[in-house]
ZAMARGU-4260 file (C-alpha; in steps of 0.2 Angstrom, whole numbers, plus 5000, padded with zeros to 4 digits):
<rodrens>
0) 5357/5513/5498 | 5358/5512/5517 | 5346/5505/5532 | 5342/5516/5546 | 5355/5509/5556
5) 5370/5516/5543 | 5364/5533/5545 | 5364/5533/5563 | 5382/5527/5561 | 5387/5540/5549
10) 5384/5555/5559 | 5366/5554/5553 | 5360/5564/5539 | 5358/5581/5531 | 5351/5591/5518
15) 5360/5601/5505 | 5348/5618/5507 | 5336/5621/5494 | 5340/5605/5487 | 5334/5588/5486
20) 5351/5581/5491 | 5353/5573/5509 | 5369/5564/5514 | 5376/5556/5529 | 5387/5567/5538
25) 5403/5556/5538 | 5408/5555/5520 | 5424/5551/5509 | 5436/5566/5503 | 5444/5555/5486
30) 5462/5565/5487 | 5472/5553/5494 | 5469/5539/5480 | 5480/5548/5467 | 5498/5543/5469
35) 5511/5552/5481 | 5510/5570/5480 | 5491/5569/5474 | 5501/5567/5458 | 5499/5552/5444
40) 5491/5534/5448 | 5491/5525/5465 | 5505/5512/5468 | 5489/5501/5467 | 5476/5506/5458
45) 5464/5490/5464 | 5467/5496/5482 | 5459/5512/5479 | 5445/5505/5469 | 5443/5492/5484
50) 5441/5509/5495 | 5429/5518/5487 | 5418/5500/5486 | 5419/5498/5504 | 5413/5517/5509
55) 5398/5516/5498 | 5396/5497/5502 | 5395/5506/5522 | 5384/5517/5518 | 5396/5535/5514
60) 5383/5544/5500 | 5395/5559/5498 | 5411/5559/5490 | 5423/5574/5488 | 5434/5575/5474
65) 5444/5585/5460 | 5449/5584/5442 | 5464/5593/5447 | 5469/5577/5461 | 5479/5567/5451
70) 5478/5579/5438 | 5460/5567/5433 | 5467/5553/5441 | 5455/5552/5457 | 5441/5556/5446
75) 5447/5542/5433 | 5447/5529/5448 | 5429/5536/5456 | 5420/5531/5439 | 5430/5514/5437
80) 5425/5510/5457 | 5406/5519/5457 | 5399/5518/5439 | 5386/5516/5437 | 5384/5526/5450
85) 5369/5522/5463 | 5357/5530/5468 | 5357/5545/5481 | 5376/5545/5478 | 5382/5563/5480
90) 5401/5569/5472 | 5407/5585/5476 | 5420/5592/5467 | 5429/5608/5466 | 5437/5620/5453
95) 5451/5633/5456 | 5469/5626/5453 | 5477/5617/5439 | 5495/5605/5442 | 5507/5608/5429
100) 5521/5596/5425 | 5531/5600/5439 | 5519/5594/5451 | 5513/5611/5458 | 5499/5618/5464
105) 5493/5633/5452 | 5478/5644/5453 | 5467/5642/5439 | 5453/5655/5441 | 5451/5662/5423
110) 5434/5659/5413 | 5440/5647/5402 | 5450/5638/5415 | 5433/5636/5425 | 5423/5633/5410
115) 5437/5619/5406 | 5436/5612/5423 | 5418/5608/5423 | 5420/5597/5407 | 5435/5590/5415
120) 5425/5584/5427 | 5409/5578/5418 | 5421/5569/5407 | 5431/5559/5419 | 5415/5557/5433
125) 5406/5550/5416 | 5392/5563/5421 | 5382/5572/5411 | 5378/5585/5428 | 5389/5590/5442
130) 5380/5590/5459 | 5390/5602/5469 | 5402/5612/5462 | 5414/5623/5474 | 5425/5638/5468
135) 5441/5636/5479 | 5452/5650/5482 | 5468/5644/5479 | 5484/5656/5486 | 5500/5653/5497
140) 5493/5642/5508 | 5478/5635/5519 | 5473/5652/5525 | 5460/5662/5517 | 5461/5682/5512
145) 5451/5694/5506 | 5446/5699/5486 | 5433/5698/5474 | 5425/5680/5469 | 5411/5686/5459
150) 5419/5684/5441 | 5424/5666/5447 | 5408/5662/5455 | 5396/5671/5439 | 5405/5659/5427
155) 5398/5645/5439 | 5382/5651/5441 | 5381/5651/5421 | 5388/5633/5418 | 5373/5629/5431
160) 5358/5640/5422 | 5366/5630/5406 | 5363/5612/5417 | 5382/5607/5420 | 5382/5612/5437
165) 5367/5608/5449 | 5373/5618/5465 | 5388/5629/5470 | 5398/5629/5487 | 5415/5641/5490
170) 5430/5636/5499 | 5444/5643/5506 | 5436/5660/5508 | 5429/5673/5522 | 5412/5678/5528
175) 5412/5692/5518 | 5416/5682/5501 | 5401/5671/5506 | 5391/5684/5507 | 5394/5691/5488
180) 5393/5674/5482 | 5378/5672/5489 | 5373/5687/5481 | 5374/5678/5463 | 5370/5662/5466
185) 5361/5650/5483 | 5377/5643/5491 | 5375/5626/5498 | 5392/5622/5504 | 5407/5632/5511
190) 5423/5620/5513 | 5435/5627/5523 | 5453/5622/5533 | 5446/5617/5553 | 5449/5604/5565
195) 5451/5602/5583 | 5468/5613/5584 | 5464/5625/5570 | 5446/5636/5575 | 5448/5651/5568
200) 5428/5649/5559 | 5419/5644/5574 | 5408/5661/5571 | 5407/5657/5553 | 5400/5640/5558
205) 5387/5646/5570 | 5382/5658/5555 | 5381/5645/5541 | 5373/5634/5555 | 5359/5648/5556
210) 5357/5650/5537 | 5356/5632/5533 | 5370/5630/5526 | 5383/5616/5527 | 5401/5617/5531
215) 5413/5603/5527 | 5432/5605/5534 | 5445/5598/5524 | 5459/5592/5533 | 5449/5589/5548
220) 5463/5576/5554 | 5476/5590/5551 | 5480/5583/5530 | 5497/5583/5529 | 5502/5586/5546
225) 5491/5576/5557 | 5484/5581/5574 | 5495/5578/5589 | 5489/5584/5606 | 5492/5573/5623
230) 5477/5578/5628 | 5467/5569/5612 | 5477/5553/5616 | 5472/5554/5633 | 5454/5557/5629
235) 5456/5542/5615 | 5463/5529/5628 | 5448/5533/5640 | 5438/5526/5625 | 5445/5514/5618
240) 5447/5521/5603 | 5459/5529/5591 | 5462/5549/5593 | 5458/5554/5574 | 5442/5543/5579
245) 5441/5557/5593 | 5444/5570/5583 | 5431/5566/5570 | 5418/5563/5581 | 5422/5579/5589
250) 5416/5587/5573 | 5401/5580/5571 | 5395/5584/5591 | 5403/5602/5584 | 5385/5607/5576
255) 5374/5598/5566 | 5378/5606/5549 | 5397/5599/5548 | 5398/5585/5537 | 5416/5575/5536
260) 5426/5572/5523 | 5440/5560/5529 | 5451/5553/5518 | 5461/5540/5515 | 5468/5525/5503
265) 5466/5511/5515 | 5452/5500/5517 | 5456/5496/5538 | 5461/5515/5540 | 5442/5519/5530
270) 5434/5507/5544 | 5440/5517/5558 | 5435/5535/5553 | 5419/5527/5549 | 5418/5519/5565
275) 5421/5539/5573 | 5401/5539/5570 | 5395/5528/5584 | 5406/5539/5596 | 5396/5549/5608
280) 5405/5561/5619 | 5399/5569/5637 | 5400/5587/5638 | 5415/5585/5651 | 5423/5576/5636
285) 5420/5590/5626 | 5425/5604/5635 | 5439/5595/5638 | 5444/5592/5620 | 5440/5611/5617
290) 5455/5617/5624 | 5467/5607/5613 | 5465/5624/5599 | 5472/5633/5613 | 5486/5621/5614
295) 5491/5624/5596 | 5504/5636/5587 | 5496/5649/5582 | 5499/5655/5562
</rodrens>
């Protein structure tokens, strides 16, 4: 699917623990192809298609997605673009909210609201397995608090003894919810809100880091309110690049077990993230961009 070359460009590579799947670390997060809002079709549905082809066509082998993007939108488009899909290709997706008609996002952590996920899923991927299932808490905003997962994360660990689920990951949760995930089922992924102005799981990185374990940040170009920081731009035009190209390649010099999700619904704007793998940045670099967190608002 890719030569040695692609993965060097991708942030190179990394295996899912105690699986057989191995990815590069700059991937595709599949959101932003639904319409505005994440809500309904795409002005053009070809574009986003087009999108897709390019990332695997570069050499992206993980794709992060939803059933509840859309609602089944995102998913609908994946299998149009992908399917047959080839080989090594790895989709993520995630449970844990639902979008009623008035364009909301809703928990949905009930059994059969999982349960219905999951086939949701299968259905509109045209698989007959997930790969990677993450349960995502879903409350006011992009923070995470404490509370129980173990009901949501047993149902998982069921759909996956019955072969719907190969893996499960977490998402928007603490260290101590891993931790009683893990005692239910192998996590293989926590996803979690970081990025160069927002740090507040530096420890937990270390610790996943330790264990194995991959962490993917979502909204690592701050999502809907993208990064601003004089001194990214600064650091951009020293190298000729593109701060959000900063930025990403920041997170992958962060620690070897981040891997990126970027996402977006234009084929030149997909060229660039991708394009963050071939940066390197100098420790003086680094330290510098490091204090941009302590430059943000604090929440």
């Amino acid at each position: 699917m890719s030569t040695p070359n692609d993965t060097a460009a991708l942030g190179g590579q990394f295996t899912f623990k105690g699986t057989s799947l191995n990815v590069h670390r700059l991937g595709y997060g599949a959101m932003q192809l639904a319409g505005p809002g994440v809500w309904g079709p795409p002005k053009d549905p070809e574009a986003a298609v087009a999108v897709l082809r390019e990332a695997v066509g570069a050499g992206v082998n993980h794709i992060d997605t939803s059933d509840f993007y859309g609602p089944h939108v995102t998913n609908q488009i994946i299998r149009k673009a992908l399917y047959p899909y080839p080989t090594g290709l790895v989709i993520v997706t995630k449970l844990g909210a639902r979008r009623p008609a008035d364009k909301s996002w809703r928990p949905a952590f009930a059994r059969q609201d999982l349960i219905d996920g999951v086939h949701d899923n299968l259905r509109n991927l045209g698989l007959e397995a997930l790969d990677i299932v993450n349960y995502r808490v879903v409350g006011s905003g992009h923070g995470t608090s404490e509370g129980s997962i173990a009901e949501q994360v047993g149902v998982l660990a069921e759909l996956q003894k019955q072969g719907l689920i190969r893996h499960v990951g977490v998402s928007n949760v603490t260290a101590t919810q891993i931790a009683e995930a893990q005692s239910i089922t192998p996590v293989v992924c926590v996803q979690n809100y970081y990025n160069l102005a927002h740090r507040e799981d530096d420890a937990l990185i270390v610790s996943l880091e330790r264990q194995g374990i991959a962490y993917v940040p979502y909204f690592p170009l701050g999502g809907f309110t993208p990064l601003q920081s004089s001194t990214l731009s600064a650091v951009a035009e020293r190298l000729a690049s593109k701060p959000m190209q900063v930025a990403l390649a920041w997170l992958l010099h962060r620690s070897p077990n981040l891997l990126l999700i970027p996402g977006t619904s234009s084929v030149a704007h997909l060229r660039e993230n991708l394009a963050a793998g071939k940066l390197t940045l100098s420790q003086d670099v680094l330290a510098e961009l490091d204090g941009i967190a302590d430059e943000a608002p604090k929440h």
